[in-house]
N, C-alpha and C positions, 0 to 999 in steps of 0.2 A: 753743322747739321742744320738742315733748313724747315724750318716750325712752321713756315709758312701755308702749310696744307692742314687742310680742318679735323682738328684733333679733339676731343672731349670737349666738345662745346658749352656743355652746361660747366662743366670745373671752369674753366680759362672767362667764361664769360663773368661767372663770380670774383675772380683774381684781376680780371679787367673793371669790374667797378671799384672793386677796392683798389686798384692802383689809381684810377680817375679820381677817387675821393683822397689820396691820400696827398696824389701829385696835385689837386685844388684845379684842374682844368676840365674842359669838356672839348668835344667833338665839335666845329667848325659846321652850322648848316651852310656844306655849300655837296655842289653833284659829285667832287671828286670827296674819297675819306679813304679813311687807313683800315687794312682787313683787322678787326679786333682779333682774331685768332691770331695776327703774326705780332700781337702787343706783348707777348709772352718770351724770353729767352731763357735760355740756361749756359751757369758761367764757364767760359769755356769752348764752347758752341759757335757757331755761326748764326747769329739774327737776320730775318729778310724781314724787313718792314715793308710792307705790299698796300702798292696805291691800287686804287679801287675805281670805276667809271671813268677812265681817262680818252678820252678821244684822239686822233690820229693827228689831230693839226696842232701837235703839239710843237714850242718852238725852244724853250727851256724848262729843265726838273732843278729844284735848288734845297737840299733840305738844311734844316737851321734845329739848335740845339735851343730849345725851349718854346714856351708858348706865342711869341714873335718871330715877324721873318726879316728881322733887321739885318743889317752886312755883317754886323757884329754878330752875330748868332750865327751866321753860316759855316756849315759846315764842308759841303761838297754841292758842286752843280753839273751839269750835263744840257749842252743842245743837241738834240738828234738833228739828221741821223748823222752829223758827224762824229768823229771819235775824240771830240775835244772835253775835258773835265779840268775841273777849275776847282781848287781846294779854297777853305775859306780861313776865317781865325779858330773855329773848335774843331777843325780837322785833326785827328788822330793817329794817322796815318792805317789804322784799319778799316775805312769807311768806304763805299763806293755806291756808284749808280747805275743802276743796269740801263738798259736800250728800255723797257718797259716804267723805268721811274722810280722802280723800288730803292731803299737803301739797307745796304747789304752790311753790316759790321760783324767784323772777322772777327774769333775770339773774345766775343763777349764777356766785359766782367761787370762786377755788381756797380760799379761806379757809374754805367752806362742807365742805370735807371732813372728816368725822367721825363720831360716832355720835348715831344718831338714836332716839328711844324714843316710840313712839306707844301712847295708853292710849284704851282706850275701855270707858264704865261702861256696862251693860246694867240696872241699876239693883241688881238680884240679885247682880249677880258686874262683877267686874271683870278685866279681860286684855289684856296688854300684849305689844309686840313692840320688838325692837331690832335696827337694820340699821345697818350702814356706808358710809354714803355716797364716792362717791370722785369729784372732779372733776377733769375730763383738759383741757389745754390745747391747741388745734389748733395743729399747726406752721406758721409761716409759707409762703406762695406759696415756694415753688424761685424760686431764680433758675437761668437757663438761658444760653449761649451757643454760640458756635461757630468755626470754624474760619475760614469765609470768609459772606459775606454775599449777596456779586456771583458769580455761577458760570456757569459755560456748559454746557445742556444736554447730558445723555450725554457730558459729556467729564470734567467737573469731579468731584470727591468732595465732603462733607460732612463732618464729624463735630461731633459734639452734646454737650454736659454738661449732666449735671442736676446741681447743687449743693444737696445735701440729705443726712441722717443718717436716712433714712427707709430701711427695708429693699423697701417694697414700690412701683415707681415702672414706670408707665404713660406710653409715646411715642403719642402723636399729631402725622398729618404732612398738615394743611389740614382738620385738627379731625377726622380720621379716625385711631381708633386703630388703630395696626399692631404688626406683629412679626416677629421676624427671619423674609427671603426671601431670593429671587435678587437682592435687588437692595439689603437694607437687611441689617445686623448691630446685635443688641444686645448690651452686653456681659454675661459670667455677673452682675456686681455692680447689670444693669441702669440704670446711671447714665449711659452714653454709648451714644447711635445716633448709626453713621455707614448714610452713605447713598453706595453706591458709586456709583451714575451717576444724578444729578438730571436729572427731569424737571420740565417747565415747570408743570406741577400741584401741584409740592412747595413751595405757597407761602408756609406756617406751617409752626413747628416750636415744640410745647410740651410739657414734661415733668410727671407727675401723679403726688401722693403721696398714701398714704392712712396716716398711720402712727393713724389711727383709721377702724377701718369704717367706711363711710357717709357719712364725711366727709372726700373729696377736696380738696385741693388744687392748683390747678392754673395752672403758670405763667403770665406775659406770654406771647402769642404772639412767636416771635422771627421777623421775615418775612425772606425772601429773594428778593434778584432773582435769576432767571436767565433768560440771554441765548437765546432757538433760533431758528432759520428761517434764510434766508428758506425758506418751503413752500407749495404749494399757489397755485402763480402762476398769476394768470388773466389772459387780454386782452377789453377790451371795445370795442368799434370801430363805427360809425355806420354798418358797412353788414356784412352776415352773410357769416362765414368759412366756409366750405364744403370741408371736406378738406384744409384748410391753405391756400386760396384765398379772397382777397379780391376780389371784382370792383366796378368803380366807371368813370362815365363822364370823361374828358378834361375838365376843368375843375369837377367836381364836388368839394366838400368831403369833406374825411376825418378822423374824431375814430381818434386812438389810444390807450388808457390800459393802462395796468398796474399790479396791486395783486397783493399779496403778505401772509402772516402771518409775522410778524419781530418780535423786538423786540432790539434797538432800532428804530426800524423803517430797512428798508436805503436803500441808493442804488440810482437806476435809471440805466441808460445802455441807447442804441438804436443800432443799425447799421444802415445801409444798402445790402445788397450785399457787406458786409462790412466798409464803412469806416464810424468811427465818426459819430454827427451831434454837432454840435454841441450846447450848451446844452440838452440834451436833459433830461427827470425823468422823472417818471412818466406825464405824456399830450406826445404830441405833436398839432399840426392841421398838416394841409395845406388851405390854405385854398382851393386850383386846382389838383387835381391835374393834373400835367404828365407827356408821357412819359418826361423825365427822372427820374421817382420813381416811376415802377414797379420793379418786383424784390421781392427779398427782405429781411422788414424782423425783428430780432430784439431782443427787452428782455431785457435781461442783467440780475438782480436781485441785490445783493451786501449781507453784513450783515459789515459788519467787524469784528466782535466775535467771530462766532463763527466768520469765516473759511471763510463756504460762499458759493457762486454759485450761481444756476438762473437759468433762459432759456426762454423762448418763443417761437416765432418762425412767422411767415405769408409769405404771397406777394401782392403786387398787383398785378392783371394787369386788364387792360382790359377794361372789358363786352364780354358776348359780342356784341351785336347793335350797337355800335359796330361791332365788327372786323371783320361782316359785310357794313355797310355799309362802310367803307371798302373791303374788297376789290372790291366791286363797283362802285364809282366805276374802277377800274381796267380792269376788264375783266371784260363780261358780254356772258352768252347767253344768248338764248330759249331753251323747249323744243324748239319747232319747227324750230328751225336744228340743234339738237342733233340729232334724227331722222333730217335729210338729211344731216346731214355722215357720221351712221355708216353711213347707205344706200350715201353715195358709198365713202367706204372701203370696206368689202364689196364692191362693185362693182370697185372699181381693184384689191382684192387677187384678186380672181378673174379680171380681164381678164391681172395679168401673171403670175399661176398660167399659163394657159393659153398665153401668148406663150412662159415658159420650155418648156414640155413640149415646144409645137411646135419648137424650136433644138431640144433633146433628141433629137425622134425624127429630127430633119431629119439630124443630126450622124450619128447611128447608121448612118441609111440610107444617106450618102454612102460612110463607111469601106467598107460588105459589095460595095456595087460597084467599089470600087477591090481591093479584095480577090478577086475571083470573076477 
């Protein structure tokens, strides 16, 4: 990986004095110098040490292992623009020199930390630089755990460890990072999220350190099961429910099923009218329906984990154009009969209208001449 490009300048520029005070050199006043941003590796990594104000009438690059550019300290050289390179006594055989002067070490390990002194002849003059290299070792992945594994939606809690010496540490919960809400706390040492009420989308939990810029690390996913539903029950049935009404003809087939989102996933039981049916799941058939199995029919869905019930429930009630005709295998009328029967009525109710009134006035008149 090449570090060489300007990365958290304020961190690296802090890690480059304290490498300069620790390695006891300084920086060379001359025009050419070494990028302090590329003073930084990691082990493992590829290092580009990057010369800085170099000019074109370059005739040799030679860098040398310590704050001298003796023969004894060289490590690898270069004259452009031939392709000729020339190893020295601290060559390593991971080392090289680009066409630009840099020194590029492969595989950087912590031993590589020290001082570096790069010379380059312009033929006329000669000008060197000295830089202190410092290589950082990435901390191991966090290990992470928790308090329960198996939890029951919105009932259960959480809590989380990150185990780590790293001060700066990142919760991700189903690879989304979060941070404390109404529903999660982190703590001030950020090392422990708990999560007050788990939902069924909290299915990862992995804690992320960076105790070097740019380079995260970041636990094992730790997964969780949690238990919710049953929710969201439907019925689906061979013949269309209508307002809570099921209609179907006397000997005609009937599919009933019920599905639900659960997990684990529940048990179903069905009623009939109230009473339970037997051997009952998730579908029932009526293979003929009879009038004995009409009514009301309800799937009770239960998840015993999480200790909830829901219920759906219909009606089965007879075609309408059955129970039409049967009513009229019983007893039926023309229109025609209908016309003269209410002609007759009308008629009978005004013949004994008129029979009353005549007693009426007959009754009256009798009294006034008993009276007179």
């Amino acid at each position: 990986m090449d570090l060489s490009r300007p990365r958290c300048r304020h961190w690296r520029e802090l890690v480059l004095l304290a490498s300069l005070l620790a390695c006891g050199t300084r920086q060379a006043y001359s025009q050419i110098s070494i990028d302090p941003e590329s003073l930084l590796g990691i082990k493992g990594f590829r290092t580009v040490l990057v010369l800085q104000n170099v000019t074109q009438d370059v005739q040799e690059y030679s860098w040398h292992r310590g704050a001298n550019d003796t023969a004894e300290n060289m490590i690898v050289s270069y004259k452009p623009p031939s392709d000729t390179w020339q190893s020295g006594p601290m060559f390593s055989g991971r080392e090289n020199v680009t066409r630009t002067g840099s020194l590029v070490i492969r595989r950087s390990a912590l031993n590589d930390t020290g001082n570096y002194t790069a010379r380059v002849d312009f033929g006329n003059r000669t000008e060197k630089a000295t830089g202190c290299l410092s290589i950082q070792e990435l901390e191991k992945k966090p290990d992470i755990s928790a308090n329960a594994s198996s939890v029951v939606e919105y009932m259960d809690p959480v809590a989380a460890i990150c185990y780590t010496n790293a001060t700066n540490v990142n919760w991700y919960v189903d690879y989304t990072r979060v941070s404390s809400n109404d529903r999660m706390t982190i703590s001030p040492d950020l090392k422990t999220l708990i999560i007050h009420r788990v939902s069924r989308y909290d299915r990862t939990l992995q804690c992320e350190t960076e105790s070097i810029p740019e380079f995260p690390r970041r636990s094992e996913p730790l997964s969780l099961s949690v238990d919710y539903g049953p929710d969201k029950v439907q019925l689906r049935t061979s013949h269309i429910i209508l307002n809570g009404i099921l209609s179907a003809k006397i000997g005609s087939e009937v599919h009933m099923e019920c599905n639900a989102i659960s997990r684990p996933s529940p048990k179903y039981h069905w009623t009939h009218n109230g009473s339970l049916v037997s051997l009952s799941g998730a579908k029932i058939i009526l293979p003929s329906l009879a009038w004995e199995q009409m009514g009301r029919y309800r799937c009770i869905v239960e998840n015993p984990m999480t200790q909830l019930t829901m219920y759906r429930e219909f009606q089965i009630q007879v075609h309408r154009s059955e129970h039409s005709h049967v009513v009229n295998r019983g007893f039926y009328i023309s229109g025609a009969k209908v016309v003269w029967l209410i002609v007759i009525t009308v008629l009978s109710s005004v013949y004994l209208c008129g029979i009353l009134i005549y007693i009426l006035i007959s009754h009256f008149s009798t009294r006034r001449q008993r009276g007179t």
